[in-house]
DSSP file (Angstrom, degrees, kcal/mol; ACC not computed):
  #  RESIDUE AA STRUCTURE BP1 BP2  ACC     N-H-->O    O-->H-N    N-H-->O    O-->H-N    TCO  KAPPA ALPHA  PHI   PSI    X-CA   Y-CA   Z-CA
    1    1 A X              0   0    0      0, 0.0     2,-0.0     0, 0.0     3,-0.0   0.000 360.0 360.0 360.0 126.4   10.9   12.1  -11.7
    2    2 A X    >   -     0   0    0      1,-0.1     3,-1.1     4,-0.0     0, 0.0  -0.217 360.0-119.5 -73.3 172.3   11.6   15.4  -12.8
    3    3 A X  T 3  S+     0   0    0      1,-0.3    -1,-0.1     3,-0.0     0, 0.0   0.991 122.0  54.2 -38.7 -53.9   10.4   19.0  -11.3
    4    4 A X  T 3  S+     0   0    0      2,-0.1     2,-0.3    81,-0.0    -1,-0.3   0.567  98.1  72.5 -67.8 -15.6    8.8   19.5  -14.7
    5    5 A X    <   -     0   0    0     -3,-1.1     2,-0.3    78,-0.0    80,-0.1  -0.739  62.6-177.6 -95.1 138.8    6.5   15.7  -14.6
    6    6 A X  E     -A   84   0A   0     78,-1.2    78,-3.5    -2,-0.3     2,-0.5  -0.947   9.9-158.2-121.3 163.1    3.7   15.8  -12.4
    7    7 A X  E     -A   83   0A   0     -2,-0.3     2,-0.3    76,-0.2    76,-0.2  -0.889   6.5-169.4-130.6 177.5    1.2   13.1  -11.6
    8    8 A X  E     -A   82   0A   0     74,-0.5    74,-2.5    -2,-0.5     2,-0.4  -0.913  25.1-115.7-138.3 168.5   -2.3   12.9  -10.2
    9    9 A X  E     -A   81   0A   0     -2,-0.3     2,-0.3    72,-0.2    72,-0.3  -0.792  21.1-171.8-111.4 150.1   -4.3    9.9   -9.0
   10   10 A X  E     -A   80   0A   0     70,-3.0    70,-1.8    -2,-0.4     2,-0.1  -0.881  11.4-152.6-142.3 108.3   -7.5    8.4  -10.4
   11   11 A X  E     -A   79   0A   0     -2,-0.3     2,-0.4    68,-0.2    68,-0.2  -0.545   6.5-166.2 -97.7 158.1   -9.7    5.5   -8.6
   12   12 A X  E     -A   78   0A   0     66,-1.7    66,-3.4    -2,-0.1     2,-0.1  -0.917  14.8-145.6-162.1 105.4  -11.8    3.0  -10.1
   13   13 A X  E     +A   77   0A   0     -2,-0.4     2,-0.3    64,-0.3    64,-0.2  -0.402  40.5 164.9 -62.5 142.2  -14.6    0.6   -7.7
   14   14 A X  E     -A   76   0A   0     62,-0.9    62,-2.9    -2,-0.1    -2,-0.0  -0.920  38.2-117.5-170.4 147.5  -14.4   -2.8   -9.8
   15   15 A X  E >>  -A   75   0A   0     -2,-0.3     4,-0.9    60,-0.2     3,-0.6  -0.408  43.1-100.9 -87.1 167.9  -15.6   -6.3   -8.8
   16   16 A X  T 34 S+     0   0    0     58,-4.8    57,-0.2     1,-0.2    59,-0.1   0.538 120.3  63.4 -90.8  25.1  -13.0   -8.5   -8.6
   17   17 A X  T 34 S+     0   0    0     57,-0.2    -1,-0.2     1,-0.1    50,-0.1  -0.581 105.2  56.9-118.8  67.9  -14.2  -10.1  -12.7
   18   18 A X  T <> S+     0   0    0     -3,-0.6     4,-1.6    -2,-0.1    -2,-0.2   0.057  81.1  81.9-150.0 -42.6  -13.4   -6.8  -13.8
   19   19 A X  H  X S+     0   0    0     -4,-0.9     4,-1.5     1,-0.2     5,-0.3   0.711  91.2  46.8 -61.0 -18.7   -9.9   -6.2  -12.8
   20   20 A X  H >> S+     0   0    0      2,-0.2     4,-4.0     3,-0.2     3,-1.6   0.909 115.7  51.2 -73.5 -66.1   -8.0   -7.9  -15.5
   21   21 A X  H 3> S+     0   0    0      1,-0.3     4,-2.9     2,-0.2    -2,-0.2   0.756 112.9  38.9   4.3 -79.8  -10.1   -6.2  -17.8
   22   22 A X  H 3X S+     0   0    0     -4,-1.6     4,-1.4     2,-0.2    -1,-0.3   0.630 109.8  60.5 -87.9  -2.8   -9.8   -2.8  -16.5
   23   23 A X  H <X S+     0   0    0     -3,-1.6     4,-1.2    -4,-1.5     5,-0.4   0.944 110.6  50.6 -76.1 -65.1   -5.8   -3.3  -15.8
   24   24 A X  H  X S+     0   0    0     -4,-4.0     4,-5.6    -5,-0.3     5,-0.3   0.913 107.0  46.7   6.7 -88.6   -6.0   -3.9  -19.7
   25   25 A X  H  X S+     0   0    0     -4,-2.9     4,-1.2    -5,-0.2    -1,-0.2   0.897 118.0  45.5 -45.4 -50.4   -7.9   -0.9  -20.2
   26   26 A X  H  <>S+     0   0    0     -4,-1.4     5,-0.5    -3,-0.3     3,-0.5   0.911 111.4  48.3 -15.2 -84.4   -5.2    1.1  -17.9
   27   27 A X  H ><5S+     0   0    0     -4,-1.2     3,-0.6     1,-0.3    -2,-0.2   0.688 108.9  54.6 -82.6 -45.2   -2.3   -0.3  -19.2
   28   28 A X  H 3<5S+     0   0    0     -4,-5.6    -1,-0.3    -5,-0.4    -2,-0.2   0.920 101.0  64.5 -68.6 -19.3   -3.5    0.5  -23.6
   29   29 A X  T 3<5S-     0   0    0     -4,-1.2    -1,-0.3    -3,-0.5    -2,-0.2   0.621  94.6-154.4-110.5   4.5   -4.1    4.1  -22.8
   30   30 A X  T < 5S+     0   0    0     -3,-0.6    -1,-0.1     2,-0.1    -3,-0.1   0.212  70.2  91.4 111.2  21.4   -0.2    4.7  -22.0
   31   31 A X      < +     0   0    0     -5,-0.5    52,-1.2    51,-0.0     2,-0.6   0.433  59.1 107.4-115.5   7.8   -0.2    7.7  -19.5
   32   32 A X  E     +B   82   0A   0     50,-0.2    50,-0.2    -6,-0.2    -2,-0.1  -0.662  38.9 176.5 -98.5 101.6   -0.3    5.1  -16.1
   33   33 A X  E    S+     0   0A   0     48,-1.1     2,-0.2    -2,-0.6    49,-0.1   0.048  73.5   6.2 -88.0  33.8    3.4    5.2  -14.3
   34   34 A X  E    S-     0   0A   0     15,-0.2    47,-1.2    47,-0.2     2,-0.3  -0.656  71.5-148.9 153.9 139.9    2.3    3.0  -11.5
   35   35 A X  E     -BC  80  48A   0     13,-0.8    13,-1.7    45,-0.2     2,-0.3  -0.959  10.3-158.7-133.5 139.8   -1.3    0.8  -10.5
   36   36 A X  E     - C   0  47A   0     43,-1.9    43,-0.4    -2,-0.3    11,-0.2  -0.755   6.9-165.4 -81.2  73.9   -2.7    0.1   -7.3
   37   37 A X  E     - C   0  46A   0      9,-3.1     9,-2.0    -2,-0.3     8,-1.3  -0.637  14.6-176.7-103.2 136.8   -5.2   -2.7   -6.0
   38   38 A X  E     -DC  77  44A   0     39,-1.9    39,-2.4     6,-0.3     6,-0.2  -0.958  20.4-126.6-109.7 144.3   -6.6   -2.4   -3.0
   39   39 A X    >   -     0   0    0      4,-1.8     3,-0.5    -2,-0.3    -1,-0.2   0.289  41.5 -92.0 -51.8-169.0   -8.9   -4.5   -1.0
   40   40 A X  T 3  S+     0   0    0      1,-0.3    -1,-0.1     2,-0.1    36,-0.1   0.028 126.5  63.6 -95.1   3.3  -12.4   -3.4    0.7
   41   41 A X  T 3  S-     0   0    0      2,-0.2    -1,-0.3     0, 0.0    -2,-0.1  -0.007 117.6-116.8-116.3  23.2  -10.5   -2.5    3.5
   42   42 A X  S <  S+     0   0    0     -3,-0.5     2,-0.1    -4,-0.2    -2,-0.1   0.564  72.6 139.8  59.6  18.6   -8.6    0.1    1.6
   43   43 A X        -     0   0    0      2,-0.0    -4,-1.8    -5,-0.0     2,-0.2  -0.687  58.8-111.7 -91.0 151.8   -5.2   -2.3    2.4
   44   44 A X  E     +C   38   0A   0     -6,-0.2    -6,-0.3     1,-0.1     3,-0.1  -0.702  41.3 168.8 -68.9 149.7   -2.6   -2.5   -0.8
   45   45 A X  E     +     0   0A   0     -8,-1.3     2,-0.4    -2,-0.2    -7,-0.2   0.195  65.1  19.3 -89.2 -22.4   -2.6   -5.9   -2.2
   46   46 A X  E     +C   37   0A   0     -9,-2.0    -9,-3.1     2,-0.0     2,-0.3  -0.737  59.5 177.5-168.1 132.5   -0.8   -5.3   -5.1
   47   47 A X  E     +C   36   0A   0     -2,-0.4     2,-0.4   -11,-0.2   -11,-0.2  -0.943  13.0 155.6-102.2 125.6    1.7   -2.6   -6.5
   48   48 A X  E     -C   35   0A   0    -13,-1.7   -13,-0.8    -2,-0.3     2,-0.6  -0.951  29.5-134.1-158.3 171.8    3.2   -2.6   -9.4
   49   49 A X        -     0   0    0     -2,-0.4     2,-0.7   -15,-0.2   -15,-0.2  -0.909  14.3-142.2-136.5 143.0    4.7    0.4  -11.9
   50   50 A X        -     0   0    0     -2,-0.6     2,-0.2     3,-0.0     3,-0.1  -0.817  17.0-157.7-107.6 129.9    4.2    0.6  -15.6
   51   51 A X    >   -     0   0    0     -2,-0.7     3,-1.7     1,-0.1   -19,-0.1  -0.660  34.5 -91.8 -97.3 160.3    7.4    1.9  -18.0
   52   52 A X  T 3  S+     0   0    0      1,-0.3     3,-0.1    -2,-0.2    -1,-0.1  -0.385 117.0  20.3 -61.9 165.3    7.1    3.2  -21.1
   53   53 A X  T 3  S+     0   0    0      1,-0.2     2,-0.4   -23,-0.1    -1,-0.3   0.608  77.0 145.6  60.5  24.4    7.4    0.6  -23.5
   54   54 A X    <   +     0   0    0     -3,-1.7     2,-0.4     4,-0.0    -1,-0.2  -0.705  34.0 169.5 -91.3 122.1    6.4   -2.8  -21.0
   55   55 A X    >   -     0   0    0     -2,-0.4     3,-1.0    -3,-0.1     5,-0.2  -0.968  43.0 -44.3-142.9 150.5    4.5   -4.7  -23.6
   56   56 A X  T 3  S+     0   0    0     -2,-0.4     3,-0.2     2,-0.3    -2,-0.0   0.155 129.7  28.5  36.8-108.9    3.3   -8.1  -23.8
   57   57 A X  T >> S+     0   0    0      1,-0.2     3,-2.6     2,-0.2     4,-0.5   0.924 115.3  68.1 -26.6 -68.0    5.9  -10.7  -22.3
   58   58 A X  T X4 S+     0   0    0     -3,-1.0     3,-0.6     1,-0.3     2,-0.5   0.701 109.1  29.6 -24.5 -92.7    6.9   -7.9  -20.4
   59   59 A X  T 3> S+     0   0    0      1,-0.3     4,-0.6    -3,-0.2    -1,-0.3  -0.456  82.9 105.9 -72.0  49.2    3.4   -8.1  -18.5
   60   60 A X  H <> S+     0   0    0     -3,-2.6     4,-0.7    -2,-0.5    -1,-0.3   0.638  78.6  50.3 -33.4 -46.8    2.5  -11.3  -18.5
   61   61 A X  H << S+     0   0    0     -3,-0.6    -2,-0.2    -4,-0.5    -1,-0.1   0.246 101.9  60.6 -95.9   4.3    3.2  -11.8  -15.2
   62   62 A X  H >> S+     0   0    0      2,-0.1     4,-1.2     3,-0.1     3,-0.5   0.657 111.4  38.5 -51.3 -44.3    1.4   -9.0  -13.9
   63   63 A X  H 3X S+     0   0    0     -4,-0.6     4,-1.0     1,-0.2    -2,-0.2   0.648 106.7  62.5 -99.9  -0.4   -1.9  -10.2  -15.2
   64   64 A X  H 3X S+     0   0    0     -4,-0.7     4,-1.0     2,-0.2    -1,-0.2   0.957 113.0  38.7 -43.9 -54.3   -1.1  -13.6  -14.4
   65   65 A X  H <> S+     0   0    0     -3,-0.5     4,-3.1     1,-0.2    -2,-0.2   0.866 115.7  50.4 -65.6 -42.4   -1.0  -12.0  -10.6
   66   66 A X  H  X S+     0   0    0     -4,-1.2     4,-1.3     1,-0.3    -1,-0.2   0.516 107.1  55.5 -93.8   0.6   -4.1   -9.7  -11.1
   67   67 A X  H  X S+     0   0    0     -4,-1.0     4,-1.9     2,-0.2    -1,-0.3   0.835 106.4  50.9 -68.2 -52.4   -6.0  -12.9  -12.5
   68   68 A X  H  X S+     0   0    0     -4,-1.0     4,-2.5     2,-0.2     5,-0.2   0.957 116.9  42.2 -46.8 -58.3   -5.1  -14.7   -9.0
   69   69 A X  H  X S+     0   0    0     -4,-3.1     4,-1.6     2,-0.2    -1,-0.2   0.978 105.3  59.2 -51.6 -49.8   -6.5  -11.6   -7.2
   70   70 A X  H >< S+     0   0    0     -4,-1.3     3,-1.9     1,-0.2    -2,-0.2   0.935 106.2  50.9 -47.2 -65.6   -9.4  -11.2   -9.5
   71   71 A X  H 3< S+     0   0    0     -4,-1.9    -1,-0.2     1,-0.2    -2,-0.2   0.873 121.5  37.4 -16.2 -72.4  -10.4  -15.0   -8.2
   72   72 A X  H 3< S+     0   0    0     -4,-2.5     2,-0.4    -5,-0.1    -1,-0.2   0.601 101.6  73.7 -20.5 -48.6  -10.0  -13.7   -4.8
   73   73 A X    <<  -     0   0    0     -3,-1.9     3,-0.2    -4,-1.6   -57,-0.1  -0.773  45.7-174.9-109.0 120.6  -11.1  -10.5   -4.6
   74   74 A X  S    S+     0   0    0     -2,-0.4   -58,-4.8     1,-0.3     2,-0.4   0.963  81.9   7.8 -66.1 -52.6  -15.2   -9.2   -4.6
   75   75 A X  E    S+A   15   0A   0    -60,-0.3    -1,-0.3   -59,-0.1   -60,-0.2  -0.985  74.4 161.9-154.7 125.5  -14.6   -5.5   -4.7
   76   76 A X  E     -A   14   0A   0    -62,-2.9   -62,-0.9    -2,-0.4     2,-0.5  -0.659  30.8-121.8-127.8 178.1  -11.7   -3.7   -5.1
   77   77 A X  E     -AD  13  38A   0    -39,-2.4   -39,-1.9   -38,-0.2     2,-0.4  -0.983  15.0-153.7-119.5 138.5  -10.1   -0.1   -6.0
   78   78 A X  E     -A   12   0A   0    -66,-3.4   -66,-1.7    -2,-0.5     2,-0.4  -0.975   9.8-162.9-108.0 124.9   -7.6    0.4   -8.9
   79   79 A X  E     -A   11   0A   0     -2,-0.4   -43,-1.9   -43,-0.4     2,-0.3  -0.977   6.0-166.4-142.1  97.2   -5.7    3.3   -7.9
   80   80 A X  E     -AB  10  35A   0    -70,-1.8   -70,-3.0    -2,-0.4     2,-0.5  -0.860   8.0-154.4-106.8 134.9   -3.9    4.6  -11.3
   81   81 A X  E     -A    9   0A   0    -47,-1.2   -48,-1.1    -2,-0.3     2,-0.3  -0.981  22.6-173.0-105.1  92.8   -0.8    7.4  -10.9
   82   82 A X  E     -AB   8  32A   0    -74,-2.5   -74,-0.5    -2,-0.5   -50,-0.2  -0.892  16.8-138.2-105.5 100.2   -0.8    9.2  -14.1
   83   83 A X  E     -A    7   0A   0    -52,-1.2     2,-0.3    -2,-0.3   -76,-0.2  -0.390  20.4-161.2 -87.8 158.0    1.8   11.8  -15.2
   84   84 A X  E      A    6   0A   0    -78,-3.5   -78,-1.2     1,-0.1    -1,-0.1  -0.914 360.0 360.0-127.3 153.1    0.7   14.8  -16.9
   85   85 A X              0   0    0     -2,-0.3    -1,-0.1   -80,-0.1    -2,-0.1   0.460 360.0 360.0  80.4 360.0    2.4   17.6  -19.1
């Protein structure tokens, strides 16, 4: 990461038959270098980093994973790392 990129963080409370969903939602609006889910104990369960251009094939096997969780999971936080400028 250069000087000149900065990022900020953004959280989002989500049940866990919401997460695909809103990893979706994330992932179309193209400014997200990196997602975070965490439990309800604030612990990571899953990390993962988005590049430009990660399309389709490409994340399959992320929402493959975040489908498993969603099963899992009641209530979680999505913890999106956004660069700006």
């Amino acid at each position: 990461m250069s000087e000149s990129e900065k990022t900020s963080q953004e959280s989002f409370k989500v049940s866990g038959d919401e997460i695909l969903a809103k990893i979706k939602e994330i992932i179309k609006e193209g400014n997200a270098r990196r997602v975070i889910i965490r439990n309800e104990k604030d612990e990571t369960i899953m990390e993962f980093p988005l590049t430009i251009g990660a399309i389709g094939a490409v994340l399959a096997p992320v929402f493959a994973a975040v489908g498993a969780i969603a099963a899992l999971a009641t209530d979680c936080t999505i913890v999106v790392e956004k660069r700006e400028g």
